[in-house]
C-alpha positions, 0 to 999 in steps of 0.5 A: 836201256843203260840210262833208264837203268840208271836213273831207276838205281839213282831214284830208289837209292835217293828215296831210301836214303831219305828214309834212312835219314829219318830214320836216324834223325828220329832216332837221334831226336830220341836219344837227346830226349826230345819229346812230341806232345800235342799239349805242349809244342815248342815252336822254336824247336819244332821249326828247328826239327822242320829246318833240319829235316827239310834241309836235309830229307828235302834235299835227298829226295829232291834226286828222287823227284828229279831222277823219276822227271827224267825216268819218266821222260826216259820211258815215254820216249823209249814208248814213243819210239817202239810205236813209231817202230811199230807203225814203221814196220806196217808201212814196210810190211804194207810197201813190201806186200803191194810190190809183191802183188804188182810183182805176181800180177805180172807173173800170173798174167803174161802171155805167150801165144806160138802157133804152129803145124802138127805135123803128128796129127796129119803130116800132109796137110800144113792147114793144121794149126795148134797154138800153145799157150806160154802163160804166167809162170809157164811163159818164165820157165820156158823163158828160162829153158831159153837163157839157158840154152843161150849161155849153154851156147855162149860156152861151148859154140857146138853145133848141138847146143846151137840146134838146142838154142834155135828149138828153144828160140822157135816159140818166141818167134827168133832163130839163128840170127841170135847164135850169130851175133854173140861175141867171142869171149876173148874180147872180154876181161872177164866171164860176168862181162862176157855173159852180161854183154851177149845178154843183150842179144837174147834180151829182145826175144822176150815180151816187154812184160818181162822188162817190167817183171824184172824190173819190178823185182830189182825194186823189191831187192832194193826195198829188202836191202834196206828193210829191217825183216831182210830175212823174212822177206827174202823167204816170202820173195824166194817162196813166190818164185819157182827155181826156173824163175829164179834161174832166169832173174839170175842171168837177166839181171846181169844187164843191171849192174845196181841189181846185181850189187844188191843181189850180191849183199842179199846172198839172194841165189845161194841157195839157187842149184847150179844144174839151174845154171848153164855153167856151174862157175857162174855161181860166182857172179854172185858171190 
């Protein structure tokens, strides 16, 4: 902006003060009584006239000439580059879009079928069946309960939250063997290595569509991280998921530590409750 501003100053100052010179040759041609008769034409005085008019009027505006080529360069480089920005940010807009629509592709299509005995319908007779569905964003949700459930369990190791977590392990067809295997925190140097390490243990429970749900989402945190509408689409990205799937991104990405990172950049669980979280300190895993 500075340099066009210039070159505008530079091409009007030079083109006034060409007029200016004019002016006062005219002026001064006048005052020595030189006189212009189409009768009458000196031609050794005129070419004299003409010498010192381009001489010096000549020379003035050849700053104007050479300050609009370089103006007009200016301009059309600065249009260029506001097209080029232009079509820039449909290919962002358009990449963005299409993760987003391979993204909630997933979210609306797994599914999880639990079979099980209604024991309230007939208690005697273990024939009954009913089968719930755990779909779309019912299935992430239920996810959800489950991870948090499991690092309830991670914090405190009672047997009620045990109890909590083998009831909410049940449907995704796991029970004890998951509590068991979880490590001490001690073992550990600090509470994100701890949750990230026995993240492993709850990680399998889940269908491999959730592999590629989380996956795909560390991949749009990556293209936001280096897009120039960070703020717009990280609005859009939070308004598709529900808090429960955010919750549950936020502990799954734990196992992915460039996730993470960008996750941090972005500030992307601020605004996440923690009553969403099993412990409220977790909150810093982010920060």
């Amino acid at each position: 902006m500075f340099k066009i501003a210039f070159l505008y100053i530079i091409s009007i100052i030079s083109f006034l003060a060409g007029i200016v010179g004019v002016v006062i040759l005219a002026t001064q041609l006048l005052n020595v009584g030189y006189g212009f008769d189409l009768r009458s034409i000196e031609i050794n005085e005129t070419n004299q006239i003409a010498g010192i008019l381009q001489g010096v009027i000549g020379t003035i505006w050849i700053f104007t000439t050479i300050s609009l080529l370089f103006l007009t360069n200016e301009l059309q480089k600065k249009e260029l580059r506001a097209t080029n920005k232009f079509f820039q940010q449909q290919n962002d807009d358009s990449h963005y879009f299409n993760l987003i629509n391979l993204f909630t592709d997933i979210q609306r299509n797994v599914e999880l079928l639990y079979e099980y005995i209604d024991r309230s319908i007939d208690p005697i007779d273990n024939v009954i069946r009913n089968t719930t569905i755990y779909k779309g964003k019912k299935y992430f949700e239920n996810a959800a309960w489950c991870v948090l459930a499991f690092f309830e369990f991670c914090e405190t190791s009672s047997e009620k939250t045990k109890t909590y977590l083998q009831n909410c392990l049940i449907p995704f067809g796991r029970n004890s063997d998951i509590a068991n295997s979880i490590k001490a925190r001690s073992e550990f140097n600090s509470d994100l290595d701890f949750c990230a390490y026995n993240l492993d243990k709850i990680r399998p429970v889940f269908i491999l569509e959730t592999y590629d749900y989380v996956s795909l989402f560390i991949e749009i945190l990556k293209f936001i991280a280096i897009a120039d509408r960070k703020d717009l689409y990280l609005n859009y990205i939070r308004g598709v998921l529900s808090p429960m799937e955010q919750s549950f991104l936020f502990y799954m990405l734990l196992a992915d530590v460039e996730g993470v990172k960008i996750a941090k950049e972005l500030k992307f669980f601020s605004k996440l409750p923690s009553k969403l979280l099993a412990n409220e300190v977790h909150v810093k895993f982010y920060q």
